[in-house]
N, C-alpha and C positions, 0 to 999 in steps of 0.2 A: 444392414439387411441380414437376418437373420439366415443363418447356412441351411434350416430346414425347410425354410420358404421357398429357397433357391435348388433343395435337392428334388422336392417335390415337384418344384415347375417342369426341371428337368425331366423326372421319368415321365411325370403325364407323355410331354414333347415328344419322347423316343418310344415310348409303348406305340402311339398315337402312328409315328412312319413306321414304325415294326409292320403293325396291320395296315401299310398301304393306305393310311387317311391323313389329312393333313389332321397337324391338331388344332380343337377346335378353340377358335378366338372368342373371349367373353367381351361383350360390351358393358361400358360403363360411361354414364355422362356426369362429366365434371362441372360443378359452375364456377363462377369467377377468374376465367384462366388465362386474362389477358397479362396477369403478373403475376409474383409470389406464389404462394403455394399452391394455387390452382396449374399455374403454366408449369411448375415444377413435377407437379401429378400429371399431367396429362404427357408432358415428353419420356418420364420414368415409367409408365405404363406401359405407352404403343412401343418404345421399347424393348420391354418384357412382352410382345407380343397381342396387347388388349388392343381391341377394336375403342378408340377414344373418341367420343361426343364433345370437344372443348367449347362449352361455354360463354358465352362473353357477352356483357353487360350493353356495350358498344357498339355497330353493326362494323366500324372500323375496324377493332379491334377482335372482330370475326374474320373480316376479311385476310387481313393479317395471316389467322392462324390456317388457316383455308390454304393460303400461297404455303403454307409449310407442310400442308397434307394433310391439315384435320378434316373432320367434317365438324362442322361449326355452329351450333343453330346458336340463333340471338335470344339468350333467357332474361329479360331485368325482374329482378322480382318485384320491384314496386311496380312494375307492368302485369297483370292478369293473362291480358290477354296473350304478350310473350309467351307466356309462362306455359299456359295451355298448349298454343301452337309448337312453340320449342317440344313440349313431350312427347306432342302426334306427330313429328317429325322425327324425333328418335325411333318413337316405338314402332313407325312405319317401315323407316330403313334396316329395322334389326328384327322385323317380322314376330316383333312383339317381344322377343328375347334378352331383353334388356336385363344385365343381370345386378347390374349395381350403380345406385346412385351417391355422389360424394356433393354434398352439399357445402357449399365454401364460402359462396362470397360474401361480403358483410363490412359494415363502416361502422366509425366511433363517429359520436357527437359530443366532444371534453365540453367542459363545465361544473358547476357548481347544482346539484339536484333544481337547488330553489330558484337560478336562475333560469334554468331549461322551461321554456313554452311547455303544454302540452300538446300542442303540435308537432314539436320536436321528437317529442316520444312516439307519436302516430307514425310519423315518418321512417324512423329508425326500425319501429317494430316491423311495417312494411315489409322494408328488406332485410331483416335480420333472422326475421322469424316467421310473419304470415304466408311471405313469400316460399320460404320453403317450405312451409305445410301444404302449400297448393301444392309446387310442384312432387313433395312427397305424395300427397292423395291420389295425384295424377299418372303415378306409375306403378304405386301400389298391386292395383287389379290385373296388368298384365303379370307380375313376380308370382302374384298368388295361382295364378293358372297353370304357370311352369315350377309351383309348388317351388322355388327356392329364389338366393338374392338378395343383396347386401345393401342396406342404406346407413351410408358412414354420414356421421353432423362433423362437420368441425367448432366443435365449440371452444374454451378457453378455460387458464386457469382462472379466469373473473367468472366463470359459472358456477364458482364453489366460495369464493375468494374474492374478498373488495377492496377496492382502496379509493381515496377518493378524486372529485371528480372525473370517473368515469363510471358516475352511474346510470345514464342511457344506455352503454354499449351493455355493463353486466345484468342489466336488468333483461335485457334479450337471452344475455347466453342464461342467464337463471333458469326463465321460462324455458329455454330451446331445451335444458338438462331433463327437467321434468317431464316436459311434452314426451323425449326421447324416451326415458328411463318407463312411461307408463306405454309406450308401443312395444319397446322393448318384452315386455310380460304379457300383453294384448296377443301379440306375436309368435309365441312364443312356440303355439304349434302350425306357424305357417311354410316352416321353410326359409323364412327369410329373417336371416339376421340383423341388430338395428346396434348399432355401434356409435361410442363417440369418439371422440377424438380432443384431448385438452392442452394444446399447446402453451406456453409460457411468451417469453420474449422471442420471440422470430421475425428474421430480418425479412420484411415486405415494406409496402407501399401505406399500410394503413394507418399509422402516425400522420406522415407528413397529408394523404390525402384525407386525413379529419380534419385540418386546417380551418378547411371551405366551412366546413356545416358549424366548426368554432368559432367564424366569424359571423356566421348567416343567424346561428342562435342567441348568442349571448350579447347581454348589452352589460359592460361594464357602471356605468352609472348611476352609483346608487346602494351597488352590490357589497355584500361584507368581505367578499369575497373580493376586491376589484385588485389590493396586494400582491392579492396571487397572480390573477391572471396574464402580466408578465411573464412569468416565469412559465406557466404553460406555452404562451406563444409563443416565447424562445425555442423548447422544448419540441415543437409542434411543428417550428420551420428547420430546425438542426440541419445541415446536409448528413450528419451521421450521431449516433448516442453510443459511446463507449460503455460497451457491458459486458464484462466476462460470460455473464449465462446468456446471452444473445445467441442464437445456432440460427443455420439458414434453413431455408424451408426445405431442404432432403431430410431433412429431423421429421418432419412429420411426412413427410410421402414414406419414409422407410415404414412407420407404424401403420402407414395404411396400406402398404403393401400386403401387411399380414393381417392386417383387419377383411382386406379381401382374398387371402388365398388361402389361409391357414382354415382347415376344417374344423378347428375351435378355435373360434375368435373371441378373444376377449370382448368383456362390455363396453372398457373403458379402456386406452390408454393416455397418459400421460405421457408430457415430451418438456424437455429441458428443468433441470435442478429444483427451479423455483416453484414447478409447479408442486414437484414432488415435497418439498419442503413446507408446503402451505399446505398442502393435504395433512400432514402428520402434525402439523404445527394443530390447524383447525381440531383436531381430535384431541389432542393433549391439552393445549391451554383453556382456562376459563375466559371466556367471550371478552371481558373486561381485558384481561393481558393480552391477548390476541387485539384487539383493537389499540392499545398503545403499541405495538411493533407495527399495524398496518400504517397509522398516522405518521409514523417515523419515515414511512416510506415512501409515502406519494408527495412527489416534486420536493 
């Protein structure tokens, strides 16, 4: 965490009881945060003081965060109508105030392109990307009215950067990059800033929980691909993956802490080595040698 993140919160805090006011709490609704980076955002935040909306997929896994003192609405994005109710439930309880939204949650569907249904793809897109567009649109028109306000994406270093079979998941974050980067300039005199966020390897749940949708989609038989897929599922059920650039999820809550507080926030941040290595890699090499070090690299 950056020292002038932490000195700014400060003075707000103490200006704020100097003149006899409390200071004032921003809200922000987090989705996915029944684990990994979401639940690691939402307890580093109310922390630092944020009013947190924690998210969850699950009504359990609301309830949950609810006994620990959130407020909780239940968002699934492949649900609509969640998704609606979840925002008129924020924006009700924060009398419209709503200052930042951090959109998070999100699954892999491993495979091989050619073996993936397009069904598959529907599915993923759903909650990867359509879903947060609604609930982006759907908070949108209060931020514009208070003229300011933050929508962080969590995307990835596969929104830039491929390797293979995980082209369901990066064909989301692709789209998600674009979508973002053309609100971003749409935006750009509203007050409200639209930020990504591109993590690398970080230790969550979403490996081993792509499992389900690896076995629901692909059908080995037949495939040229059917060699590999061993080794994915090995891969896919690991209790743990030994990787030096692996960081836990406060790697990226610390980038969004300053995607939220800092009064010039970056467009973009990166978070762990690899990403930053494939970024500069991407620019330097021609497409052809950039594809033999990616092929080296998946499984």
């Amino acid at each position: 965490m950056t020292e002038a993140v932490v000195d700014a919160s400060a003075s707000a805090e103490t200006g704020a009881r100097q003149n006899g006011a409390a200071p004032a709490r921003r809200a922000i609704l987090i989705t996915g945060c029944s684990s990994g980076i979401g639940r690691a955002a939402a307890f580093t935040l109310r922390a630092r003081g944020w009013r947190v909306f924690a998210a969850c997929r699950k009504q359990a896994d609301c309830d949950a965060l609810i006994a620990d003192g959130f407020e909780s609405p239940r968002i699934d994005y492949q649900d609509e109508a969640s998704i609606l109710a979840g925002a008129e439930q924020v924006l009700q309880a924060t009398d419209g105030k709503l200052y930042a939204l951090f959109n998070n949650g999100a699954f892999a569907s491993p495979g091989a392109t050619e073996d993936l249904p397009t069904d598959c793809l529907r599915e993923i897109f759903e909650a990867n990307f359509f879903g947060w567009h609604t609930l982006t649109r759907a908070v949108i028109p209060a931020m514009r009215r208070n003229r300011e306000g933050r929508i962080v994406q969590c995307s990835s270093v596969l929104g830039f950067a491929t390797l293979k079979y995980r082209g369901a998941y990066q064909a989301t974050k692709y789209a998600l990059e674009g979508l973002t980067d053309t609100m971003r300039i749409e935006m750009h005199d509203s007050g409200i800033e639209v930020i990504l966020i591109q993590p690398g390897p970080i230790l969550t749940e979403i490996r081993r929980n792509s499992y389900s949708h690896f076995k629901k989609w692909i059908t080995w038989e037949g495939s040229a691909h059917a060699h590999i897929y061993p080794k994915i599922e090995q891969r896919l059920t690991a209790e743990s993956l030994k990787s030096k650039f692996e960081l836990g999820p406060d790697a990226v809550v610390e980038k969004l802490i300053h995607a939220l507080e800092s009064s010039n926030p970056r467009p973009r941040y990166m978070v762990t080595f690899p990403t930053y290595l494939l970024f500069y890699l991407k620019k330097l090499l021609p497409n052809r040698a950039l594809d033999r070090l990616l092929i080296k690299q998946s499984y």
